[in-house]
VOSE-437596 format. One record per residue: residue in one letter; x, y, z of N, C-alpha, C in turn. Coordinates in steps of 0.02 Angstrom, whole numbers, padded with zeros to 5 digits, always signed. Atoms other than C-alpha are relative to their C-alpha. Example, Ala and Ser with C-alpha at 12.3 -4.5 7.8 and 13.67 -1.06 7.14 Angstrom:
VOSE-437596
a+00045-00059+00000+00615-00225+00390+00045+00060+00000/s-00042-00059-00003+00684-00053+00357-00039+00055+00037/
//
This chain:
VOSE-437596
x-00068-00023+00017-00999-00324-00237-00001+00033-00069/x-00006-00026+00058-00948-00211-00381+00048-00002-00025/x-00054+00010+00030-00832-00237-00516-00008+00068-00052/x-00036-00050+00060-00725-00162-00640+00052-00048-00053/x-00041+00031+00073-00633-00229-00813+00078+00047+00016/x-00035-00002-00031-00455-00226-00747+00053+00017-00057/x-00037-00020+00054-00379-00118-00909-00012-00048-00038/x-00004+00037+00059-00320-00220-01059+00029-00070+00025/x-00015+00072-00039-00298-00372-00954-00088-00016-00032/x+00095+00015+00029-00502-00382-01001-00023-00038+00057/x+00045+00042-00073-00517-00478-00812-00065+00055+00020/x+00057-00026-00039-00684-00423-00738+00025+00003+00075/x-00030+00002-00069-00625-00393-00539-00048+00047+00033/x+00038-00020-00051-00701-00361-00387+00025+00077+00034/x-00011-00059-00017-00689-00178-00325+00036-00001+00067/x-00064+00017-00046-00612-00249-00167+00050-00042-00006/x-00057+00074-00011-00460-00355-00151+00038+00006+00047/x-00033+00018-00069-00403-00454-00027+00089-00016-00003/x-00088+00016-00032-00229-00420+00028+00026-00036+00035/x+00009+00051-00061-00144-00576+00097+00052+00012+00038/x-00044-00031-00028-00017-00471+00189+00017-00009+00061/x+00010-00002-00083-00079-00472+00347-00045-00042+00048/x+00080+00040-00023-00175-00613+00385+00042-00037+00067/x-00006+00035-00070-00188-00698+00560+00029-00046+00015/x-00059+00026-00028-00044-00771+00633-00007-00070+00054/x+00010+00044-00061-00018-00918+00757+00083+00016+00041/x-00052-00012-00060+00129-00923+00905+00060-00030-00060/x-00057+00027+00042+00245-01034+00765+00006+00044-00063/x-00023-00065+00046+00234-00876+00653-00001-00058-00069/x+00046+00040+00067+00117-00980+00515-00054+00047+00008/x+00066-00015-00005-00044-00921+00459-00055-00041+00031/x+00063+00058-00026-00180-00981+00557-00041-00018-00061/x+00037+00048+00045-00260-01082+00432-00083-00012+00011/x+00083-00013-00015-00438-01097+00515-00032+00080-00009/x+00029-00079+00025-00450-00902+00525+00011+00040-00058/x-00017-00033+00073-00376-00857+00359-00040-00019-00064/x+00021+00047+00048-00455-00995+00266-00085+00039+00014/x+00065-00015-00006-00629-00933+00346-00016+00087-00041/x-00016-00085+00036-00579-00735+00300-00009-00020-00096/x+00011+00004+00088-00559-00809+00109-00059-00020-00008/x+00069+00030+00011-00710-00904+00112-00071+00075-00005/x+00045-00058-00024-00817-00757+00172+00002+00053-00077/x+00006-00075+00044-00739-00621+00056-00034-00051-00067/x+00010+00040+00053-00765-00756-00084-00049-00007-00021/x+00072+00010+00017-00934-00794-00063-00046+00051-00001/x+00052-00075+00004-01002-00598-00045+00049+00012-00068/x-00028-00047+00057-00886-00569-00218+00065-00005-00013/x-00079-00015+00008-00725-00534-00190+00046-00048-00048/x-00024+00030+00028-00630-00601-00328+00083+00008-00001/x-00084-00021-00010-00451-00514-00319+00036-00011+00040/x-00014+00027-00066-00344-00608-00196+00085-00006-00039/x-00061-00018-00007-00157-00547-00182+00045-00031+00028/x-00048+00031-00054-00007-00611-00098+00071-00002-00047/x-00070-00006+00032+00191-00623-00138+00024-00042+00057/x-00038+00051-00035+00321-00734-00083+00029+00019+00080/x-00006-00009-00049+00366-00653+00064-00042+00013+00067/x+00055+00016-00048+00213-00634+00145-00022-00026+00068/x+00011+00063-00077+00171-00692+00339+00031-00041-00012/x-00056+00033-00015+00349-00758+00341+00002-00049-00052/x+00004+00048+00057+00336-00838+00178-00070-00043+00010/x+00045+00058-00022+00177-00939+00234-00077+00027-00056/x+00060-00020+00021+00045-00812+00132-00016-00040-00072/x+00032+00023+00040+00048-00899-00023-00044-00060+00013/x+00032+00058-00050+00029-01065+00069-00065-00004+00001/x+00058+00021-00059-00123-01029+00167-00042+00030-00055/x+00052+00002+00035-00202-00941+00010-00012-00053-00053/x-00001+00048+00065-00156-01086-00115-00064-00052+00044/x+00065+00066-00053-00265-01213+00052-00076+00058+00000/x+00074-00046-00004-00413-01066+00037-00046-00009-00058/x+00036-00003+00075-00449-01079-00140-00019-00092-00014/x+00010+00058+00020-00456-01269-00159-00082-00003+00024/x+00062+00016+00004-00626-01313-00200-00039+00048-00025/x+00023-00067+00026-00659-01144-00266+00008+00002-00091/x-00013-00014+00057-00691-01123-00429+00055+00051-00043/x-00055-00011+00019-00532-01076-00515-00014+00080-00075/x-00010-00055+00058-00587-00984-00676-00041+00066+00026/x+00029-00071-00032-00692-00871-00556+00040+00048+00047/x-00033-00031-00062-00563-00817-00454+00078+00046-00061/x-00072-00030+00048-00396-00688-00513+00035+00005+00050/x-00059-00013-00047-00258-00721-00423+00071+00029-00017/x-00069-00050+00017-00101-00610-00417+00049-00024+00071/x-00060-00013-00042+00056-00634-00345+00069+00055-00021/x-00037-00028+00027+00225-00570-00379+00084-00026+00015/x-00055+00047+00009+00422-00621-00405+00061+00065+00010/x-00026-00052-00018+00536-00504-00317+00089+00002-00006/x-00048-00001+00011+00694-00563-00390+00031+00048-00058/x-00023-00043+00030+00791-00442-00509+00067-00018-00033/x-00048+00011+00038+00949-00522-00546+00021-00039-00059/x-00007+00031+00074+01040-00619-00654-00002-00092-00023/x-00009+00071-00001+01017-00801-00612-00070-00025+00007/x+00078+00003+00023+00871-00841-00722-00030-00063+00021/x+00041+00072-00040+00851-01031-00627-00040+00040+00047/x+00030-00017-00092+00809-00928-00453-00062+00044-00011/x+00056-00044+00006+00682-00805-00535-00047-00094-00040/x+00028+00059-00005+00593-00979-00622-00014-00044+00044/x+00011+00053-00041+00614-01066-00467-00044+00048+00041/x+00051-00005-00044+00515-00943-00375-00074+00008-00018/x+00081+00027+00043+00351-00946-00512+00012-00052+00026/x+00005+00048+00002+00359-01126-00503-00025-00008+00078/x+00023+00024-00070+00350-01134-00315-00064+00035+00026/x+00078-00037-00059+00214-01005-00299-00047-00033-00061/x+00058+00035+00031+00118-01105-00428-00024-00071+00042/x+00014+00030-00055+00147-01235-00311-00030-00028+00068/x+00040-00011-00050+00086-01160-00154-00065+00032-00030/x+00068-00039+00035-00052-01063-00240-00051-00077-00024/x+00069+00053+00033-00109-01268-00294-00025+00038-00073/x+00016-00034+00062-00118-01170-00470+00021-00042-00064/x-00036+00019+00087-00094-01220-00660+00031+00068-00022/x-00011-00074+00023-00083-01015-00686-00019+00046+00065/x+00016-00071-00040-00076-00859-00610-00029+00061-00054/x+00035-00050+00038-00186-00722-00667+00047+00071-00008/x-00058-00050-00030-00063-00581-00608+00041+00008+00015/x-00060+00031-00021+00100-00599-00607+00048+00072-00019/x-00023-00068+00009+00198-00437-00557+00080+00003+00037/x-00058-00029-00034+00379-00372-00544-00021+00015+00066/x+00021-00015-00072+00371-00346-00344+00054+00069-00006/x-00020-00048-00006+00411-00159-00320+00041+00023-00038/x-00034-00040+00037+00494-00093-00465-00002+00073-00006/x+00006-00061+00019+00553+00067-00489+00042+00021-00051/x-00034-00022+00067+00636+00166-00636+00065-00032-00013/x-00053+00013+00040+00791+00114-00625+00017-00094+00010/x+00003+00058-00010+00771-00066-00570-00062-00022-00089/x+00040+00032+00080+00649-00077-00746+00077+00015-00050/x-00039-00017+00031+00782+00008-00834+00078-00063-00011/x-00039+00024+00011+00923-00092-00802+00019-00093+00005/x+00017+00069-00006+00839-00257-00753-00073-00039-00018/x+00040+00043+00022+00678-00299-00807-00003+00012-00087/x+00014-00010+00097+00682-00221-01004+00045-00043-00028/x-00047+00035+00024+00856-00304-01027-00011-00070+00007/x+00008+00077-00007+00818-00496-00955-00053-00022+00030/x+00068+00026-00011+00680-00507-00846-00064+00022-00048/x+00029-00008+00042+00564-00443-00961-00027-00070-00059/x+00000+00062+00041+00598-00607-01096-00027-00044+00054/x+00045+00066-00052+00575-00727-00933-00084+00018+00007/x+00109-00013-00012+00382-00640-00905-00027-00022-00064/x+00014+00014+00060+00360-00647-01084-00018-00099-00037/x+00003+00061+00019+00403-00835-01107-00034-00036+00064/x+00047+00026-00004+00297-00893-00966-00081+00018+00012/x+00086-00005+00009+00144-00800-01018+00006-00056-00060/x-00005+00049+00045+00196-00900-01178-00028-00054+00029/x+00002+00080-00020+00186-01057-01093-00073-00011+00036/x+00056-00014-00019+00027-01014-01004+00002-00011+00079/x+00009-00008-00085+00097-01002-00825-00010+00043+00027/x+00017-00053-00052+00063-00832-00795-00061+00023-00067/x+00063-00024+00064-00100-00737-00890+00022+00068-00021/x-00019-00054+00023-00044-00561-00877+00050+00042+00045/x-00072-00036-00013+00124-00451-00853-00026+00056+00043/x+00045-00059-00034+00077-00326-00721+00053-00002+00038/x-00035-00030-00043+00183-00240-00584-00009+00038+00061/x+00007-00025-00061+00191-00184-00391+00050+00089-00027/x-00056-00045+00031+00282-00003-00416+00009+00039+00068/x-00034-00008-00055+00388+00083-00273+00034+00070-00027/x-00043-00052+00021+00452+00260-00350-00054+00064+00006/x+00046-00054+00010+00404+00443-00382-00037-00011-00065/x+00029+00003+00059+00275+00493-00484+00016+00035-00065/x-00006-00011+00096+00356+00551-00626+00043-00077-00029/x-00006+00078+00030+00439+00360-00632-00052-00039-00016/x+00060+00010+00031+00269+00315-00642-00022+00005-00049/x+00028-00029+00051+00221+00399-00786+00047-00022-00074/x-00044+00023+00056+00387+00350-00878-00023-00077-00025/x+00019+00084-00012+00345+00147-00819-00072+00005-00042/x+00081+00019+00011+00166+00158-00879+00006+00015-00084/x+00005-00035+00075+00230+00258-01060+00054-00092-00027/x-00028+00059+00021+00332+00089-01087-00041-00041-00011/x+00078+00034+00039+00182+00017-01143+00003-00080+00035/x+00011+00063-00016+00235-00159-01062-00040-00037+00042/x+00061+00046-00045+00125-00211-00908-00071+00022-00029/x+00075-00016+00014-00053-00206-00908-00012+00024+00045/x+00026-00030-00050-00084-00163-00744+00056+00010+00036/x-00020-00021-00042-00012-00094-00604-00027+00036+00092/x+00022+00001-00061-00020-00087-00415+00040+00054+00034/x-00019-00072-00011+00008+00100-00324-00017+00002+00057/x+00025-00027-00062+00011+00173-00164-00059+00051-00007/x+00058-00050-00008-00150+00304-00144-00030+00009+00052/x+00054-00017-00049-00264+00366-00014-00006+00077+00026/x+00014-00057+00004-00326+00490+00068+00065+00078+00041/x-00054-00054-00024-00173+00567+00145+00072-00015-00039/x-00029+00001+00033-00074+00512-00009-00009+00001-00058/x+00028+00012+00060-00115+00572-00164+00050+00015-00043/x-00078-00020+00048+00052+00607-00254-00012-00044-00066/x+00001+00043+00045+00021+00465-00359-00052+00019-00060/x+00095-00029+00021-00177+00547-00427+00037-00010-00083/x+00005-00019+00048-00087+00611-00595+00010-00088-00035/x-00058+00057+00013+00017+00457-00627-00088-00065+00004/x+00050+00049-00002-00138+00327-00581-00077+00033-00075/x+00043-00028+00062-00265+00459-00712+00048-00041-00058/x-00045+00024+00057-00110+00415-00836-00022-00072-00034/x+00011+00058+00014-00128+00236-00813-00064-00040-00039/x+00073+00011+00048-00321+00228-00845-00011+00020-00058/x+00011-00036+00058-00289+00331-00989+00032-00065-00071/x-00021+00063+00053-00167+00207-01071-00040-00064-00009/x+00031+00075-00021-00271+00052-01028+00016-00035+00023/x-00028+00051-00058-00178-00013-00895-00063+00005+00049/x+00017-00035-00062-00264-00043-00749+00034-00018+00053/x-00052-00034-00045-00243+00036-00583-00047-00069+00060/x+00030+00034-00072-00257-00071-00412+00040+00047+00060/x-00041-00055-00068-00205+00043-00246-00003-00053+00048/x-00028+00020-00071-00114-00024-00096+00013+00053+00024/x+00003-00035-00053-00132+00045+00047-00062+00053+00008/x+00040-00057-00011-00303+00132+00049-00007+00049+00073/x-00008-00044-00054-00296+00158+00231+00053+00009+00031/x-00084-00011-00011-00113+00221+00236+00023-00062+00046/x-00042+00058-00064-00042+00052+00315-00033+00006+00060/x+00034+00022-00055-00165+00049+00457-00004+00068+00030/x+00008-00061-00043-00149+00241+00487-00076+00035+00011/x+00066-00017-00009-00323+00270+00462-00045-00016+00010/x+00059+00029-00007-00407+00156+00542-00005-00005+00087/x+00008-00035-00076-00395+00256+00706-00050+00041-00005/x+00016-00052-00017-00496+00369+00778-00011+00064-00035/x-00026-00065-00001-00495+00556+00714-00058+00068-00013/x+00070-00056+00014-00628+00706+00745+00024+00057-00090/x-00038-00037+00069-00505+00811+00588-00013-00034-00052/x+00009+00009+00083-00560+00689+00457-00066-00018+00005/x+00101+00022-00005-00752+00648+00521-00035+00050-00037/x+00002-00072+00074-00783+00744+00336-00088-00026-00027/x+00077+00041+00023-00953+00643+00286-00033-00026+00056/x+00038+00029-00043-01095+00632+00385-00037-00083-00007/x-00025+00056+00018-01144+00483+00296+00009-00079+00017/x-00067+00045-00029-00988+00385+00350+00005-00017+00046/x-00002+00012-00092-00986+00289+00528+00065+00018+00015/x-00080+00021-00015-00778+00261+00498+00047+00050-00026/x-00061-00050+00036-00637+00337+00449+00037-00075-00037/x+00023+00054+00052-00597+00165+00396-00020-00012-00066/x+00040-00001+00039-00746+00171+00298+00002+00054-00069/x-00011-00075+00038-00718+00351+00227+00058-00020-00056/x-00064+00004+00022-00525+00297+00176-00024-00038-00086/x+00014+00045+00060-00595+00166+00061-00058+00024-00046/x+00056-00048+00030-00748+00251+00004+00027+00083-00053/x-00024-00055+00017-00623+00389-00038+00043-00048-00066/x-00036+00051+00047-00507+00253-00141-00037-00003-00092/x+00049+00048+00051-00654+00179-00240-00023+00060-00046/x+00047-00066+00046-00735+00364-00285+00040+00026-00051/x-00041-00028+00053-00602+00400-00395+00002-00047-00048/x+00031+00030+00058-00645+00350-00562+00050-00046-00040/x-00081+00026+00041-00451+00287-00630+00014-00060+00048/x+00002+00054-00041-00459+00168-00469-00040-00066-00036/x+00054+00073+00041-00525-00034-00529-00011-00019+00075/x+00025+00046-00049-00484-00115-00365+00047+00042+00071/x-00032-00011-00062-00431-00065-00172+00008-00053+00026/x-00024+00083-00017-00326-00200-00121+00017+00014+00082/x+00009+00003-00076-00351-00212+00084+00025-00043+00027/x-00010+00046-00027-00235-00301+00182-00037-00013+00058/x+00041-00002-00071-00348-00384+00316+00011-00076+00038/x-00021+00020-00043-00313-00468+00470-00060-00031+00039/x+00068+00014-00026-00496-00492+00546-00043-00025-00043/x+00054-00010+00034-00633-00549+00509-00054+00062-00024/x+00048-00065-00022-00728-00392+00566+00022+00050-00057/x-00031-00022+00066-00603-00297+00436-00027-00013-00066/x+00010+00017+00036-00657-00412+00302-00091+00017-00017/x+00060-00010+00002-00840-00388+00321-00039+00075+00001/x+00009-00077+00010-00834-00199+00357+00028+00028-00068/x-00020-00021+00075-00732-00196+00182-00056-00020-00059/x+00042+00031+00045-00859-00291+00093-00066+00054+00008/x+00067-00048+00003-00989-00173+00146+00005+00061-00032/x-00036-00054+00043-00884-00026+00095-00005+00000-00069/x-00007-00004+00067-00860-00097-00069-00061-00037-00046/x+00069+00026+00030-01030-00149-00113-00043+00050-00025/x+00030-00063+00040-01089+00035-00156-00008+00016-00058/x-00013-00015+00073-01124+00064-00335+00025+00079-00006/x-00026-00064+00001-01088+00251-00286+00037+00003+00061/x-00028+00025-00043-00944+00234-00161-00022+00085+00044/x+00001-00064-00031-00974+00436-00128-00027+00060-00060/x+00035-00040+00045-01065+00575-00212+00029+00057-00039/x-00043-00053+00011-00993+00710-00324+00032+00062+00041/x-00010-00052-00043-01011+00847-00180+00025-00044+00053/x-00048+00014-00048-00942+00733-00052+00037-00014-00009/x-00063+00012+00040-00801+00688-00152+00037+00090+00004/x-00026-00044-00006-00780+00841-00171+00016+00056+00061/x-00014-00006-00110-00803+00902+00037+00053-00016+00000/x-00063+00024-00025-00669+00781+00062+00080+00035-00025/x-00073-00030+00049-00521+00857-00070-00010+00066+00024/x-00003-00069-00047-00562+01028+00012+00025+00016+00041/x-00020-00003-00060-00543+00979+00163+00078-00028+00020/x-00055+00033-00011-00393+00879+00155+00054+00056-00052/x-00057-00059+00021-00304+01028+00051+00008+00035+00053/x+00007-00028-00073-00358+01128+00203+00044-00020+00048/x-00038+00034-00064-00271+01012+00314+00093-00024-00013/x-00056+00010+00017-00130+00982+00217+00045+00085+00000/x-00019-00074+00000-00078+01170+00201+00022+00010+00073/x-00026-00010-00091-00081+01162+00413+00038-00027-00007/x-00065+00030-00003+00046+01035+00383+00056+00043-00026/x-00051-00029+00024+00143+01122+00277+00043+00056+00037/x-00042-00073-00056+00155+01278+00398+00050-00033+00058/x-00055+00044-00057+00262+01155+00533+00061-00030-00035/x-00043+00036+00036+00369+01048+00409-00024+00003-00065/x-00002+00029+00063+00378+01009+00226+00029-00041-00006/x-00042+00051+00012+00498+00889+00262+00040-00029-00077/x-00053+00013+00038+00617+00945+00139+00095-00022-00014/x-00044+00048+00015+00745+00854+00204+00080+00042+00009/x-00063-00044+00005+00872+00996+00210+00026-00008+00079/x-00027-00002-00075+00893+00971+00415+00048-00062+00011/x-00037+00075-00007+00986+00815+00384+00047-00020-00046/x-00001+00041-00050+01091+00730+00413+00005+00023+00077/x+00012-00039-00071+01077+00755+00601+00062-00043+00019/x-00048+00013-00021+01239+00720+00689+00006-00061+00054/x+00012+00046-00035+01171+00603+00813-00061-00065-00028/x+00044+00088+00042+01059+00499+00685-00069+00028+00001/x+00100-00013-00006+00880+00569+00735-00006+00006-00080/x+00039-00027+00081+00773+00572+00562-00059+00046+00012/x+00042-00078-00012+00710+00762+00582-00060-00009-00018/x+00055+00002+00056+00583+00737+00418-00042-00052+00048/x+00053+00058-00021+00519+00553+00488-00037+00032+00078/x+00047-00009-00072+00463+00619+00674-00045+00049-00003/x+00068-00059+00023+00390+00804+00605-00052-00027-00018/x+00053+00025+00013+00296+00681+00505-00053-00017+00039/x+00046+00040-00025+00220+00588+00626-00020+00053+00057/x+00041-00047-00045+00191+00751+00743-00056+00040-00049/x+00030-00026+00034+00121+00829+00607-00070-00046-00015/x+00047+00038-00005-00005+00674+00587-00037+00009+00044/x+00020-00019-00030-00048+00698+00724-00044+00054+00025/x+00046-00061-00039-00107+00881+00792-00031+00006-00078/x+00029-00011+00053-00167+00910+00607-00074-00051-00006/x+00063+00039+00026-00261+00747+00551-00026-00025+00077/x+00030+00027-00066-00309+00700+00744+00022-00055-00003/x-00006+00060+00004-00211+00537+00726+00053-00037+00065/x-00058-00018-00053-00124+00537+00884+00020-00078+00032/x-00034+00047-00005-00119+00354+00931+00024-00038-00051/x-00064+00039+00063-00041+00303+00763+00070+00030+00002/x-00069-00044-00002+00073+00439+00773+00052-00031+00048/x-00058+00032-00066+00139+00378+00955+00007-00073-00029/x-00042+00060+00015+00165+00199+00874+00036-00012-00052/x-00067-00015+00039+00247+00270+00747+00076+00034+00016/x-00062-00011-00049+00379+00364+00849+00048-00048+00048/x-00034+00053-00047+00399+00211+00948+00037-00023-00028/x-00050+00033+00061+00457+00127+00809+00023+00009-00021/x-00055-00047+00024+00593+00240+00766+00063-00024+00042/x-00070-00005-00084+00755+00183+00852-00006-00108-00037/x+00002+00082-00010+00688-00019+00825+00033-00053-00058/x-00019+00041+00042+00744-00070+00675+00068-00004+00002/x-00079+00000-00033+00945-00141+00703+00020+00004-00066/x-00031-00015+00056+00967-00121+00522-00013+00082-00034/x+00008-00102+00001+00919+00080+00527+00004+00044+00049/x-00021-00072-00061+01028+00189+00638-00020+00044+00005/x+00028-00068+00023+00926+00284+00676-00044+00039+00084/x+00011-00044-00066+00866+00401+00866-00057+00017+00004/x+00059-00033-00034+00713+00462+00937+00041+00055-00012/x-00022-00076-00020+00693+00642+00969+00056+00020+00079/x-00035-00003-00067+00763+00620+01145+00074+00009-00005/x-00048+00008+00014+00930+00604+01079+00041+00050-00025/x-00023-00062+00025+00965+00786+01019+00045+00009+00070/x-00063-00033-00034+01120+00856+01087-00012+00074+00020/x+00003-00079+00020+01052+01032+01059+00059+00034-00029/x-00044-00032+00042+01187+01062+00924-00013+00051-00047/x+00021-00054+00039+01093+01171+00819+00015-00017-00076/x-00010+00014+00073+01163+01101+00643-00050+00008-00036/x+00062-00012+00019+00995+01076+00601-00033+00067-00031/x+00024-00064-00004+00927+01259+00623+00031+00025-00049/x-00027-00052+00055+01053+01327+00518-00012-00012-00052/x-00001+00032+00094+01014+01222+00356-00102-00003-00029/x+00092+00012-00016+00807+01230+00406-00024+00072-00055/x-00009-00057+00031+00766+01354+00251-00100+00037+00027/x+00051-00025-00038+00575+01383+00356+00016+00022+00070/x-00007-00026-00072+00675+01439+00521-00028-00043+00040/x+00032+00028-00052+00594+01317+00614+00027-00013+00058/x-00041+00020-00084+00661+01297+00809-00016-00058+00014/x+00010+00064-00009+00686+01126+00777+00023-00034+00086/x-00034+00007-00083+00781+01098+00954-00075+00004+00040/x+00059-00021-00054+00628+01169+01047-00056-00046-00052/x+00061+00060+00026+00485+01053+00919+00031-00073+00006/x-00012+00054-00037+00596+00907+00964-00014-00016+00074/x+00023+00014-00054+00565+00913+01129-00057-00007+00025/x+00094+00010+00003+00373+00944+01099-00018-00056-00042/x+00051+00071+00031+00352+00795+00997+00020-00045+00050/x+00002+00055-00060+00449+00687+01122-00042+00005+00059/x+00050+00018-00071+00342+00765+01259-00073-00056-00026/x+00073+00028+00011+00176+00731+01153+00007-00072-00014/x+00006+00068+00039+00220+00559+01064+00037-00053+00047/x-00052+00056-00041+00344+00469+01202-00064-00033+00054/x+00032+00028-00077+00250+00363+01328+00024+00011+00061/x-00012-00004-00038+00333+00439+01439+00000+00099+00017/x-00016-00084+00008+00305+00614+01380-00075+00007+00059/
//
């Protein structure tokens, strides 16, 4: 395993970390405990020192099942991070939820202890003014080690959050079909924060199939590539992997055991190619958002996306289970393509002309299971 000195936190950390996001479930919607506990053990004993999780986690159960993983594990070898996703003003309920994840964690301290998803104006108007003093007084006390943050905004809130000199580190979306963040994560390494990325393989989108990104010969995976692509960037410390398998866990450990995750010229292949591919995108959608609102609810931007994933990066069964899942959530009104009226509103406000009417009907043919 290979590490990295985790900014001005001065932790030494393992180049992978285990995300406890997504770990293996049982029918009572708990973590299975035999397979999770074995997944920690494993990453633990090839290295892996960075082991993640937040209170909401596998139905609240992730701190749980990592606080029963670590027992018997040497404590000062391990950096554990969680995070406290309260924001308001009732400073018992933000203390009561440290306390409980010191609890389940079986901890005296947490190594990492991060605002959960802040963005500009949630720092602005709630962590500088009060939460801020609460982080402060229990690093004092020695229940948390260092002030660090999950972050959820654009990247120029990034760049503001990171010039506030307060965390040490910070945890970012990145990969290889999201690099918006690149300047904003250079920033961070520059100040001496450091950077940890979530989501190297876009939320599970790239750990399909796809002949459009088979960019390194190399490389068996695309998988493999995603994270190999993560790690090669020099402002990156750790790629935090939520994993669900074992098989996951052991194909990450191999990934991140490279002292050279990828070579200057294949580093550089890949950013070629993926400008290349991004530019095809661009010619279908930009998904600027101007086609909407749509009168019957469809989200124009979200389905281009996922057609555009598709015929571009070759990702075609993520795409269709991303379309599926459009319509499912009962707290986001929101339509498939099927659902166009053929009103045309759209078209007129579309400042690329696109014949959205007629590419709705071609993504529902391509992406519907029934197309």
């Amino acid at each position: 395993m290979q590490y990295r000195t985790l900014g001005r936190t001065g932790l030494k950390v393992s180049r992978l970390g285990f995300g406890a996001m997504r770990l293996p479930m049982t029918e009572d919607k708990l973590v299975d405990r035999d397979k999770s506990t074995a997944m920690f053990h494993k990453a633990i004993e090839a290295g892996v020192n960075y082991l993640d999780t937040a209170v909401f986690y596998c139905n609240q159960d992730s701190q749980r099942a990592l606080g029963d993983a670590i027992q018997g594990k040497c404590r000062k070898d391990l950096v554990v991070s969680t995070k406290n996703h309260y924001y308001e003003e009732d400073e018992k309920e933000w203390w009561t939820n440290l306390e409980n994840s010191l609890n389940y964690l079986k901890t005296d301290y947490i190594d990492i202890y991060n605002t959960h998803g802040v963005n500009w104006k949630s720092y602005t108007e709630k962590v500088e003014p009060r939460i801020s003093k609460w982080l402060i007084s229990a690093k004092e006390q020695g229940m948390i080690r260092h002030i660090c943050t999950s972050f959820h905004d654009d990247a120029d809130a990034l760049i503001k959050i990171i010039d506030t000199g307060f965390y040490e580190s910070v945890t970012v979306q990145y990969n290889m079909l999201n690099q918006v963040m690149a300047d904003g994560i250079a920033h961070a390494k520059e100040s001496g924060m450091g950077v940890v990325v979530m989501g190297p393989v876009a939320g599970g989108q790239l750990d399909a199939p796809s002949e459009a990104l088979k960019i390194v010969d190399s490389v068996s995976s695309i998988p493999e590539l995603a994270m190999r692509f993560v790690l090669a960037n020099p402002n990156v410390d750790v790629a935090l992997s939520g994993m669900s398998t074992m098989q996951q866990v052991v194909e990450n450990i191999e990934s991140c055991s490279d002292p050279l995750p990828l070579s200057t010229e294949e580093y550089e292949q890949i950013n070629k190619h993926l400008i290349k591919l991004k530019k095809m995108s661009d010619l279908y959608c930009t998904g600027c958002g101007y086609c909407i609102p749509c009168p019957e609810g469809i989200p124009i931007p979200k389905i281009f996306e996922q057609y555009n994933k598709a015929r571009v990066y070759d990702l075609w069964e993520r795409s269709k289970k991303g379309y599926a899942n459009i319509g499912t959530n009962p707290n986001v009104p929101e339509k498939n393509a099927d659902a166009c009226t053929l009103c045309g509103a759209c078209e007129k406000k579309c400042p690329q002309n696109i014949p959205i009417r007629e590419q709705l009907k071609e993504v529902h043919r391509a992406l519907s299971n029934n197309g």
